[in-house]
N, C-alpha and C positions, 0 to 999 in steps of 0.2 A: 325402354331398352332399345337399340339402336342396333340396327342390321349390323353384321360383319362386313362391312368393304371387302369386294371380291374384283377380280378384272374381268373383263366382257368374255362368257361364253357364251357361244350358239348353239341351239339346239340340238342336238344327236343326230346326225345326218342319216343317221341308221331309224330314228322314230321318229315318227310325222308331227309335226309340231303339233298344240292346240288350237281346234281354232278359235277364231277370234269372238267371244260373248258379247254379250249386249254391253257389260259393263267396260269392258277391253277398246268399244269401239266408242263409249262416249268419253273415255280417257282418249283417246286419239283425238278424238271433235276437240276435247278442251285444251291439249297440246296446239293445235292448229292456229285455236283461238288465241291462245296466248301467244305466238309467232305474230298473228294478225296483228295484235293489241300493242307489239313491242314497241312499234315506230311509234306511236302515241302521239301528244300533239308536243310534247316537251319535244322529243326527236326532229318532228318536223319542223318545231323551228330554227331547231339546231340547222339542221338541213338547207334551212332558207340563210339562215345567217352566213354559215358557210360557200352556201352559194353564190352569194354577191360580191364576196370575196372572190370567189375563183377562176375569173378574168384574170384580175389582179395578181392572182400567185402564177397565173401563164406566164407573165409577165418577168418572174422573178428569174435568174442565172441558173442555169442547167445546172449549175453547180449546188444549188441550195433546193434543187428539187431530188439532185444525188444523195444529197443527205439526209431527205425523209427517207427515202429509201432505205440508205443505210440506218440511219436512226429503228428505221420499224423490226428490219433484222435483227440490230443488236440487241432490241428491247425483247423480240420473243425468243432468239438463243438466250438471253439471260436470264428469262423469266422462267422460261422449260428446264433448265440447268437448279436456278435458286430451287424450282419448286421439287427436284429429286430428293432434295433433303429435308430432315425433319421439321414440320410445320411447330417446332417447339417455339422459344425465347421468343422474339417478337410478333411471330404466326398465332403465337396463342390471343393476341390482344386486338387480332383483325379479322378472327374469322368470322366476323356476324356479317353480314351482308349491310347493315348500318354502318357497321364502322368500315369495310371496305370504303362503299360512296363517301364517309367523312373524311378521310384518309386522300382519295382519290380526290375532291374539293377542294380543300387542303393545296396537294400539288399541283394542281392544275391555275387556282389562285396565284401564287409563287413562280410557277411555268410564264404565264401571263403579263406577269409583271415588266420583264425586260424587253417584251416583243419577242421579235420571233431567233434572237440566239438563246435567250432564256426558254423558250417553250422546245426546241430542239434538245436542250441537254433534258427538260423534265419528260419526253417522253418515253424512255423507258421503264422508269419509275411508275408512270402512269402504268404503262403495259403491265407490270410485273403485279399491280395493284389489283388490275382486271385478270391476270392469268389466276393470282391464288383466289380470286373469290369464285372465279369460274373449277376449278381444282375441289372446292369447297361443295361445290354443288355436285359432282361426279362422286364425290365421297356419299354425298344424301343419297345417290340412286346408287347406290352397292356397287361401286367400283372401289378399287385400293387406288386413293389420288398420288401416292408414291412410287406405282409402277410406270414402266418407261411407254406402257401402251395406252395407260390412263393420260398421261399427261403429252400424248401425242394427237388423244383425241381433243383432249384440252386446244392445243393449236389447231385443231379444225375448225374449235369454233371460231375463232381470230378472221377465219375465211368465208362467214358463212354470212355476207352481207353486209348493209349497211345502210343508212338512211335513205341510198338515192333511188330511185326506181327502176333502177337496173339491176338491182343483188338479187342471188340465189337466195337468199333465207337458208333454212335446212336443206341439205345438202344428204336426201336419202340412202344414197346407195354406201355412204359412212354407216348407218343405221344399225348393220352389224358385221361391218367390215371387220379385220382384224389387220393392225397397220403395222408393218416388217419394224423390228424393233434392233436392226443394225444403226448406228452412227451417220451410215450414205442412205440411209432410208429417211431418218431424225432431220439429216440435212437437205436433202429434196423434198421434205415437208415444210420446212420453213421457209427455201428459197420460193416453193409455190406462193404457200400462205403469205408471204410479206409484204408483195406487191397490191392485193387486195387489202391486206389491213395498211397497208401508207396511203392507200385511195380514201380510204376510211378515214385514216389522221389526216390527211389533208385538210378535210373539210375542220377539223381541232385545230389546227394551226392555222388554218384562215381564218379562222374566228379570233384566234389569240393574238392575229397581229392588226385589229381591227383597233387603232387609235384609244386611248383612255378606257375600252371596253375591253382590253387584253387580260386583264385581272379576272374581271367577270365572267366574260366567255372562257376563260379557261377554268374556272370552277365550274361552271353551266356543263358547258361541255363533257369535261371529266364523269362529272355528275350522273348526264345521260349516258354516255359511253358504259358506264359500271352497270348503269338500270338494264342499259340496251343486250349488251352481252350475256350477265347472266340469264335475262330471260332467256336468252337462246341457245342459252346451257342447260336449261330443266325440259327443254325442247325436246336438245341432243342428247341429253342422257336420258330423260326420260323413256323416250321413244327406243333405245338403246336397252332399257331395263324391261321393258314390254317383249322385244324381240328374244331375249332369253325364252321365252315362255311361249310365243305364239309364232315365232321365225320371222328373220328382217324379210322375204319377201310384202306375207301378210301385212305385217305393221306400215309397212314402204309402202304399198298399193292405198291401203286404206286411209292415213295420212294425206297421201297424193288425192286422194278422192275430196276428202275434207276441205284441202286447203284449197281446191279449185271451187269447191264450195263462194267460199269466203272469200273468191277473187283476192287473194291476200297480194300485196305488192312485191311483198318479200319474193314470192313463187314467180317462179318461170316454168311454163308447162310443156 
């Protein structure tokens, strides 16, 4: 039997939170670990392929790097919009984390195909692939993935890093924010977040216009992208369902402490 999905509350500011037990703190160690563990060696080569590339895409017309940009936006407006409605009729046949990445393979194979005008129209598609399996994971940790604050933190994760050695990773001070659930709020979430996740595709679409291997690396890539993200969604909500119970300072602090632990690449301290 399967918790109620609820939306992130914080602890009573009126009663002291719990603190944090033995077993509170080695569920943070292994949240940490698994943030460390994301970039993996599949990532990193994602990482490298891309990067050889990325001379190359310097190279390309202000005008087709305007388009990633706009492409990453339209992909997470549409993806936060699709996912306010019910995960019924075709949601029901993706919500496994297996069939996301097969799905996500799939388009990205197809994406790949035509080089890089074909890999620009599949990446929304891609996006919207990664939002509901990330959406899916927020559901696991007791949030309602149909609420407009669930699926705002959903596009946090979109910002929360990426293969190169300069991303944040988990982004704590989210931990148990509560994010303004107006329209101009929806919208200066995503104009943030956009520009970090097109830096992120970037390195997907440099790989997908890489000669004959444009098929390949856009399965590959897809692939990792779905691995990469949700881990970073059991992260984010994880550490998110913790903070209900023991206060986002606590969970924040402790986390912080962990992941400097673990030199993780993700963290910037």
């Amino acid at each position: 039997m399967t918790a109620e999905p609820t939306t992130m509350h914080l602890v009573n500011p009126d009663d002291p939170p719990a603190q944090l037990n033995d077993g509170a703190r080695a569920h943070i160690a292994a949240l940490a670990a698994r943030q460390d563990n994301a970039t993996g060696v599949l990532m990193q080569v994602v990482s490298f392929l891309g990067g050889q590339v990325e001379d190359g895409m310097k190279l390309l017309p202000e005008r087709t790097r305007k388009r990633l940009d706009a492409a990453a936006t339209r992909g997470l407006r549409a993806s936060y919009d699709a996912a306010g409605r019910s995960q019924g009729g075709v949601g029901r046949f993706v919500a496994t984390d297996r069939a996301h990445k097969a799905l996500a393979t799939v388009s990205g194979a197809l994406g790949g195909l035509g080089g890089l005008p074909t890999a620009l129209v599949e990446l929304p598609l891609a996006t919207t692939v990664i939002f509901r399996a990330v959406q899916g994971i927020a559901a696991k940790h007791g949030e309602d993935p149909l609420s407009v604050e669930t699926r705002a933190q959903c596009l946090q994760v979109f910002g929360k890093g990426g293969p190169g050695d300069d991303d944040d990773g988990v982004d704590t001070t989210f931990v148990g924010a509560r994010i303004g659930l107006s329209g101009a709020a929806v919208n200066k979430l995503i104009s943030k977040v956009a520009p970090q996740f097109a830096a992120v595709l970037g390195q997907k679409l440099a790989a997908q216009t890489v000669p004959v291997l444009g098929a390949a690396a856009g399965a590959g890539t897809n692939y990792t992208f779905v691995t990469y993200y949700t881990e970073i969604a059991h992260v984010h909500f994880g550490l998110r369902k913790l903070a209900r119970t023991y206060g986002a300072d606590q969970v924040a602090d402790a986390f912080t402490q962990e992941a400097v632990k673990l030199k993780s690449p993700l963290f910037k301290a």
